[in-house]
TIFILUM-573968 format. One record per residue (C-alpha): residue in one letter; residue number from 0; x, y, z. Coordinates in pm, 1 decimal, padded with zeros to 6 digits. Last residue first. Layout:
+------+-----+----------+----------+----------+
: code : pos :     east :    north :       up :
+------+-----+----------+----------+----------+
:    A : NUM :        X :        Y :        Z :
...
+------+-----+----------+----------+----------+
END
This chain:
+------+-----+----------+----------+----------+
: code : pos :     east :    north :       up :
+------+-----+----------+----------+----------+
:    X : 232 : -01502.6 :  00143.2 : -05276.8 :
:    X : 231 : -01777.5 :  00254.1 : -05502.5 :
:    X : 230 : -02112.1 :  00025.6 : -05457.3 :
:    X : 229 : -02225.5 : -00198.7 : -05781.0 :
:    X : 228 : -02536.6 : -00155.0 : -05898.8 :
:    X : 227 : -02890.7 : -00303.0 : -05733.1 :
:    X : 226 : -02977.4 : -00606.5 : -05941.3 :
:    X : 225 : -03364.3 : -00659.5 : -05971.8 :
:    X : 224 : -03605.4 : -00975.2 : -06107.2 :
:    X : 223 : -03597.7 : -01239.9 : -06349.3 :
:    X : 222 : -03888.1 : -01202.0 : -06630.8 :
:    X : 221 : -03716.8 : -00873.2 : -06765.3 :
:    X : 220 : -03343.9 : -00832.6 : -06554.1 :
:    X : 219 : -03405.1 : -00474.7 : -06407.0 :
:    X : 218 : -03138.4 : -00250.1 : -06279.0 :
:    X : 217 : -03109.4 : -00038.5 : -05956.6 :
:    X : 216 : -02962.5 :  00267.6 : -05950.8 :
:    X : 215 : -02987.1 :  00350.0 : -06308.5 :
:    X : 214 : -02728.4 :  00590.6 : -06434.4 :
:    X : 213 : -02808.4 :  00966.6 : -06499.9 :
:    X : 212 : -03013.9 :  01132.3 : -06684.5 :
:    X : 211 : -03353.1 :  01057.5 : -06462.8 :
:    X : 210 : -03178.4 :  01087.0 : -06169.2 :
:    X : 209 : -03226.6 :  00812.7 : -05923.7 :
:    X : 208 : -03335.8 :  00765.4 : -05568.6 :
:    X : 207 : -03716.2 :  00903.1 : -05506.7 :
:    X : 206 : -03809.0 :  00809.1 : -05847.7 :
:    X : 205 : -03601.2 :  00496.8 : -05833.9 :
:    X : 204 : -03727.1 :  00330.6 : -05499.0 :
:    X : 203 : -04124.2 :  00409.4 : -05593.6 :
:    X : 202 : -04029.1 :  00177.3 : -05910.6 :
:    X : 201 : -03870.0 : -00049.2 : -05714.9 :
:    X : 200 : -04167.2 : -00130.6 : -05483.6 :
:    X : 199 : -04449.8 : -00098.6 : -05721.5 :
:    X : 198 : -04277.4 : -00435.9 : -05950.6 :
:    X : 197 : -04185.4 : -00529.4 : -05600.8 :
:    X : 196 : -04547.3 : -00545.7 : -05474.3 :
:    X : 195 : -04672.2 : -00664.0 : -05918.9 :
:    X : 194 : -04485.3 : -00966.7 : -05783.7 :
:    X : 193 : -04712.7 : -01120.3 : -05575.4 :
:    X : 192 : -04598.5 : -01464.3 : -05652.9 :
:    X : 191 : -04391.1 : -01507.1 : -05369.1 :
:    X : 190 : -04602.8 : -01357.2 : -05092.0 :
:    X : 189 : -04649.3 : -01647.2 : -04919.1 :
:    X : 188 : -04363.1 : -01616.5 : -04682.3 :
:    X : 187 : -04277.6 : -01253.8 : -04569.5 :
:    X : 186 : -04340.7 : -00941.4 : -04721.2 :
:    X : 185 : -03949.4 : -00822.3 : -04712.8 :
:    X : 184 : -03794.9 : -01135.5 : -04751.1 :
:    X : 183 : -04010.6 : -01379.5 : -04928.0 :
:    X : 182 : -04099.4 : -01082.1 : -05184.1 :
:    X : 181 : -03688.9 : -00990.2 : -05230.8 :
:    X : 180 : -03664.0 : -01377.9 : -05341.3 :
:    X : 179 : -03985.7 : -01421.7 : -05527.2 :
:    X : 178 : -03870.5 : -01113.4 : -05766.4 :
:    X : 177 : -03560.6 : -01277.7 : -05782.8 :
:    X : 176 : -03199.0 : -01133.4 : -05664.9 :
:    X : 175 : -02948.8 : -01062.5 : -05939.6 :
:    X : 174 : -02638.4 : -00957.0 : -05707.8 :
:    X : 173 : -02450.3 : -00674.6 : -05784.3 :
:    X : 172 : -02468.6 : -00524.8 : -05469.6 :
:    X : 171 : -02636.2 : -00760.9 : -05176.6 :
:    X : 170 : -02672.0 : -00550.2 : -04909.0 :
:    X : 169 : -02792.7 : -00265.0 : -05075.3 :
:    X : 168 : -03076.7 : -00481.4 : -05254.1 :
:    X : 167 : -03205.7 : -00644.9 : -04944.8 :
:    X : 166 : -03176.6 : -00307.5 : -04770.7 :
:    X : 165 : -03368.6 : -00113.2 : -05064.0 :
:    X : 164 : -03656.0 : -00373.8 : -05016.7 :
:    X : 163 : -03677.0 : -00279.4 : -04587.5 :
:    X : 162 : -03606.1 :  00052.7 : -04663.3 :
:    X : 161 : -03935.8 :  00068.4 : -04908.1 :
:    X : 160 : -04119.6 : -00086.1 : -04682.0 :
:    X : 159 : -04011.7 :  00107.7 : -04418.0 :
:    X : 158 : -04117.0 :  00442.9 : -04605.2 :
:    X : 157 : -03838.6 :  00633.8 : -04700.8 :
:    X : 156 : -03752.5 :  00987.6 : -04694.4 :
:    X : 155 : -03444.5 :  01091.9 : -04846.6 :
:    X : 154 : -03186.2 :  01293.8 : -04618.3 :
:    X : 153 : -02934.7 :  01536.5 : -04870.1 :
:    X : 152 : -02584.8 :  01529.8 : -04888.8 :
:    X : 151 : -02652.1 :  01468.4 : -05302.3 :
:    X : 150 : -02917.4 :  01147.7 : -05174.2 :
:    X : 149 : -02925.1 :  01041.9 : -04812.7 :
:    X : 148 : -03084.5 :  00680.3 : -04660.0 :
:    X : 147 : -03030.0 :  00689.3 : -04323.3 :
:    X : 146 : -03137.5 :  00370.5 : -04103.5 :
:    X : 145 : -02897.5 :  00439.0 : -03892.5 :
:    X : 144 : -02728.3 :  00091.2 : -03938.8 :
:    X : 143 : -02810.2 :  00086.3 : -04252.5 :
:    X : 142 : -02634.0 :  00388.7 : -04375.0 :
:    X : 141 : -02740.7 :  00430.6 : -04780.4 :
:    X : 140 : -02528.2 :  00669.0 : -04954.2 :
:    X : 139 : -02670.7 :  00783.9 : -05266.6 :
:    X : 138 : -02439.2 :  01031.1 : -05552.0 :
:    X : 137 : -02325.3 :  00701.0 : -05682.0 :
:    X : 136 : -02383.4 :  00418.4 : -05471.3 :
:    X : 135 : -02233.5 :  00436.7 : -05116.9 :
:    X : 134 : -02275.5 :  00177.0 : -04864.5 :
:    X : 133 : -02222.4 :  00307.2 : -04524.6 :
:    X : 132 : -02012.6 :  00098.9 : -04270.4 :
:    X : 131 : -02174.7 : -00048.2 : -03985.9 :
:    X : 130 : -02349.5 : -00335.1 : -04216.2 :
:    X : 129 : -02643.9 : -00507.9 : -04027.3 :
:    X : 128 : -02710.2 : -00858.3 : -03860.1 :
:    X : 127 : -03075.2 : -00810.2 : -03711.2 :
:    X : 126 : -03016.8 : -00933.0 : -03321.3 :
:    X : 125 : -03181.7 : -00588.4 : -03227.9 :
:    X : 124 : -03466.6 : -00608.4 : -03460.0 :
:    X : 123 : -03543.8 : -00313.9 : -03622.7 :
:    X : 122 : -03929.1 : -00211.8 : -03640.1 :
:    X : 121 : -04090.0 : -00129.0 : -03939.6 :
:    X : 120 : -04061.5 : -00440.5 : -04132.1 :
:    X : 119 : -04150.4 : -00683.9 : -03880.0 :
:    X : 118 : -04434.0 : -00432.6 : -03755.6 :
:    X : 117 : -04533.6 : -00500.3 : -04159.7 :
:    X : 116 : -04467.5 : -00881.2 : -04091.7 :
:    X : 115 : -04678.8 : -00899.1 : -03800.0 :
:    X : 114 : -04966.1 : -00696.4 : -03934.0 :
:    X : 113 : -04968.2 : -00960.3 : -04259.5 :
:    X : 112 : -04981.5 : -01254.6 : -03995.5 :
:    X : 111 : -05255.0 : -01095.1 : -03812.9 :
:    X : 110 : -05444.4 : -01017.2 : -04102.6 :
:    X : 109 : -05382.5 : -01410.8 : -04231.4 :
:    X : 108 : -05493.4 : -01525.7 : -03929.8 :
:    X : 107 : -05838.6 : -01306.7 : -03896.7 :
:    X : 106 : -05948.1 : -01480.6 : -04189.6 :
:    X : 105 : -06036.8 : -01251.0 : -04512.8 :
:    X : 104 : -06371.2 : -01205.8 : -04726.0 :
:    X : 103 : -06221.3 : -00935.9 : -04831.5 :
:    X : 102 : -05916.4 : -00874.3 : -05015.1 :
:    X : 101 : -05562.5 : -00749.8 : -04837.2 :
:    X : 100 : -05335.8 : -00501.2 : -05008.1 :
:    X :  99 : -04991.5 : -00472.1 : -04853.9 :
:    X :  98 : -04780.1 : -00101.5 : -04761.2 :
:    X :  97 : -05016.8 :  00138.8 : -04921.4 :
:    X :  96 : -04821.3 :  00440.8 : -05083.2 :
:    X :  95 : -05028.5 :  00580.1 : -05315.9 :
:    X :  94 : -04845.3 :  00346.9 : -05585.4 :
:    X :  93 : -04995.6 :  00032.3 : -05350.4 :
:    X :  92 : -05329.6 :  00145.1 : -05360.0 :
:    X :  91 : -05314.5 :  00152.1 : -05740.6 :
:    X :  90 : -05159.1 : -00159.4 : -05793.6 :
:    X :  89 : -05371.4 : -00325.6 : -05570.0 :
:    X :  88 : -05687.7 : -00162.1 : -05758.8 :
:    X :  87 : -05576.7 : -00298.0 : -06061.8 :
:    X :  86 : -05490.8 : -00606.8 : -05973.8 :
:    X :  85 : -05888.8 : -00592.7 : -05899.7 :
:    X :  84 : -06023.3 : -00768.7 : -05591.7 :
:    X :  83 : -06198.4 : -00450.2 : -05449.2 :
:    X :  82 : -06368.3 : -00603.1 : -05146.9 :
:    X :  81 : -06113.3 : -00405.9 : -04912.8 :
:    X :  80 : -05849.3 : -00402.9 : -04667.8 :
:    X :  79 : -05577.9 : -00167.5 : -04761.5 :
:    X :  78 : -05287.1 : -00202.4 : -04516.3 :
:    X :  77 : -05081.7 :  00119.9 : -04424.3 :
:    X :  76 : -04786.6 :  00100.1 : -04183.8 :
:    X :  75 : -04746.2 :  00473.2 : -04117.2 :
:    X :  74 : -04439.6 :  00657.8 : -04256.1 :
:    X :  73 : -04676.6 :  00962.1 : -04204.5 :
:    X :  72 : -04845.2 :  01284.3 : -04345.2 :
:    X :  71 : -04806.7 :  01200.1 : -04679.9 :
:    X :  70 : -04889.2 :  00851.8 : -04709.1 :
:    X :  69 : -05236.6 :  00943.8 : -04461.1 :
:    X :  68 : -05335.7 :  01162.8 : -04790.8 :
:    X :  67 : -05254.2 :  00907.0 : -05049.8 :
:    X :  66 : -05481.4 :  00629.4 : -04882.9 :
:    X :  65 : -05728.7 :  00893.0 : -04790.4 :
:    X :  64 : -05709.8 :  00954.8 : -05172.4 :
:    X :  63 : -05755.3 :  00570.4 : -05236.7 :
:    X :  62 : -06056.7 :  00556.0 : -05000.6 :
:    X :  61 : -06254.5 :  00792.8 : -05154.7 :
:    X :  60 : -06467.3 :  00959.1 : -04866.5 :
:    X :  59 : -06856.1 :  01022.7 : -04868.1 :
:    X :  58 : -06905.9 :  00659.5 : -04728.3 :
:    X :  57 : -06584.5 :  00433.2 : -04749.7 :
:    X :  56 : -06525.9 :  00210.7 : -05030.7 :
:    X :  55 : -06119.8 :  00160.4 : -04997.7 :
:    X :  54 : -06110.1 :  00046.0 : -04646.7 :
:    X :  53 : -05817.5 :  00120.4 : -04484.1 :
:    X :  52 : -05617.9 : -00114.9 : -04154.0 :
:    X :  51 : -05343.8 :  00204.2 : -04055.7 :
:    X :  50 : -05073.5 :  00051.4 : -03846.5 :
:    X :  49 : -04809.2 :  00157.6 : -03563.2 :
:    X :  48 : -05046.2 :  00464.4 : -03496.9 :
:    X :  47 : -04940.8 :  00827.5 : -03435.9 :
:    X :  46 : -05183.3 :  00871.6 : -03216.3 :
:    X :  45 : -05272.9 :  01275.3 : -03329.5 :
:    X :  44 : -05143.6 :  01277.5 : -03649.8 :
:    X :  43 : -05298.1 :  00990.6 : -03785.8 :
:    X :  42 : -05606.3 :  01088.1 : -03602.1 :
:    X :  41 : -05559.8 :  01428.4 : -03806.1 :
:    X :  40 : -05526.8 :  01245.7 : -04131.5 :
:    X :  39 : -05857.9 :  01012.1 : -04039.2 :
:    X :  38 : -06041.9 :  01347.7 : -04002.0 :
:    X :  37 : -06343.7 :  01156.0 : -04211.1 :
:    X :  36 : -06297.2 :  00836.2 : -04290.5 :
:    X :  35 : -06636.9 :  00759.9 : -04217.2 :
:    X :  34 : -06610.4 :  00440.6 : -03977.4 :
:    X :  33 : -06293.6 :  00554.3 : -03803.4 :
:    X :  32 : -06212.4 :  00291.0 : -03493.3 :
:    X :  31 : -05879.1 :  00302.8 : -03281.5 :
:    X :  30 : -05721.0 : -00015.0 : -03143.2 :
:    X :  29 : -05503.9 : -00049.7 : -02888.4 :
:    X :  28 : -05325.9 : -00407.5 : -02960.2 :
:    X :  27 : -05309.1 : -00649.5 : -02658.1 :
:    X :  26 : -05375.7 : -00964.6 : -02829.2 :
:    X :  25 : -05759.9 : -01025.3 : -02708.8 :
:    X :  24 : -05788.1 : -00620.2 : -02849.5 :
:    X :  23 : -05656.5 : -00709.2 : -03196.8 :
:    X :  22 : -05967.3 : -01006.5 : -03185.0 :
:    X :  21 : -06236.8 : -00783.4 : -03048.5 :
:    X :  20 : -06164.9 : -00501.2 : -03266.5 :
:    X :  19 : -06122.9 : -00663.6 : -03574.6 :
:    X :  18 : -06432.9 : -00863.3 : -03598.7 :
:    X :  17 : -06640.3 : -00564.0 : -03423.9 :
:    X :  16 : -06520.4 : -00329.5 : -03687.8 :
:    X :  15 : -06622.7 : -00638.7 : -03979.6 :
:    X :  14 : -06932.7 : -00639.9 : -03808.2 :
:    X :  13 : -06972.8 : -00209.2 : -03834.5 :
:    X :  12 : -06882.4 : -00204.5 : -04197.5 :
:    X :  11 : -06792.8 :  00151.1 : -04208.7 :
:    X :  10 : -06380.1 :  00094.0 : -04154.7 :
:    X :   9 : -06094.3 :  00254.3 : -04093.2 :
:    X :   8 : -05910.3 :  00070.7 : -03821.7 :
:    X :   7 : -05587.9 :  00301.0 : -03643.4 :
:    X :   6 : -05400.6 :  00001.4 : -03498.5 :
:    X :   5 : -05169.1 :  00122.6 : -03200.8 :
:    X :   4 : -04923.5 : -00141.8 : -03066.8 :
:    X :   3 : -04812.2 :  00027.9 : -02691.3 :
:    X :   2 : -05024.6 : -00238.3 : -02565.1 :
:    X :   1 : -04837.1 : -00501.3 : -02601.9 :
:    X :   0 : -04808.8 : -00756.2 : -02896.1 :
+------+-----+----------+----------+----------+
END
């Protein structure tokens, strides 16, 4: 990584800072330190970081509203790193908008690997085989090579997690893919089983994308996984 990499860590736990720091530093990563959680939204705003690392159990601040909060302002890579190892608590980080949920104790390998695969996600590679023409489904034109997503004319904002999963889909019309296929390609390897993150995924996907009374945009096969509809010609 170089130096232009900002990692925004919000965290009280002032060895697990240190931990962190030293080793994101080593790679060339800038790293930025909140250990209340307090004005994180403005620093946000301010640095406009590649990656947000959250703690959930932060003192005086709930984590899952700054969580929320730091979703709205930005398209921020957000990774929740916390002691909380409830699905629960995934699930709920992830519907505020939480790009990967990562449980303490933790080795510094797998947070690098999970950093690299968001960064993967969020920035477009230029030998990454795309489709020139926009795909059109329904009353939602997705333009991957612009990375446009509009819906009725109008621009719909997407996170790039959730452009990265509606890509897959998109590119593949039709198509039943698994829930351990679309995990393997948008988290990465390892992520296979961790299908309450698409489960999330695609749901956040049709309440931005689909009208409640009219046809479903992407369809679910129970036990199997997703099949994105058919584009018009």
């Amino acid at each position: 990584m170089t130096d232009s990499t900002v990692v925004l860590v919000v965290e009280d736990d002032l060895t697990i800072v240190d931990l962190i720091r030293a080793n994101l530093a080593a790679r060339g990563y800038s790293v930025i330190v909140s250990r209340t959680g307090e004005a994180v939204v403005d620093l946000v705003r301010d640095n406009d970081p590649d990656i947000v690392l959250l703690d959930l159990m932060l003192p005086g601040v709930d984590g899952f509203d700054l969580c929320r909060d730091v979703r709205a302002e930005s398209a921020v890579g957000i990774i929740v790193v916390s002691a909380r190892r409830g699905e629960q608590d995934k699930v709920r980080a992830l519907n505020l908008g939480a790009d990967d949920y990562l449980t303490k104790p933790f080795g510094v390998d797998e947070l690098l690997a999970r950093m690299t695969a968001l960064l993967r996600r969020s920035r477009v590679s230029p030998d990454a085989p795309t489709e020139s023409k926009p795909l059109v489904f329904g009353n939602v034109t997705v333009d991957l090579e612009a990375r446009l997503v509009t819906k009725d004319g109008q621009a719909v904002h997407l996170t790039p997690t959730e452009f990265a999963l509606l890509r897959e889909l998109a590119l593949s019309p039709g198509k039943l893919l698994s829930h351990a296929a679309l995990l393997r390609r948008v988290w990465g390897v390892g992520y296979e089983t961790e299908t309450e993150y698409t489960r999330v995924y695609v749901r956040r996907l049709r309440a931005k994308l689909e009208d409640s009374e009219g046809p479903p945009l992407i369809a679910t096969e129970p036990r199997a996984g997703y099949r994105m509809m058919a584009p018009e010609e």
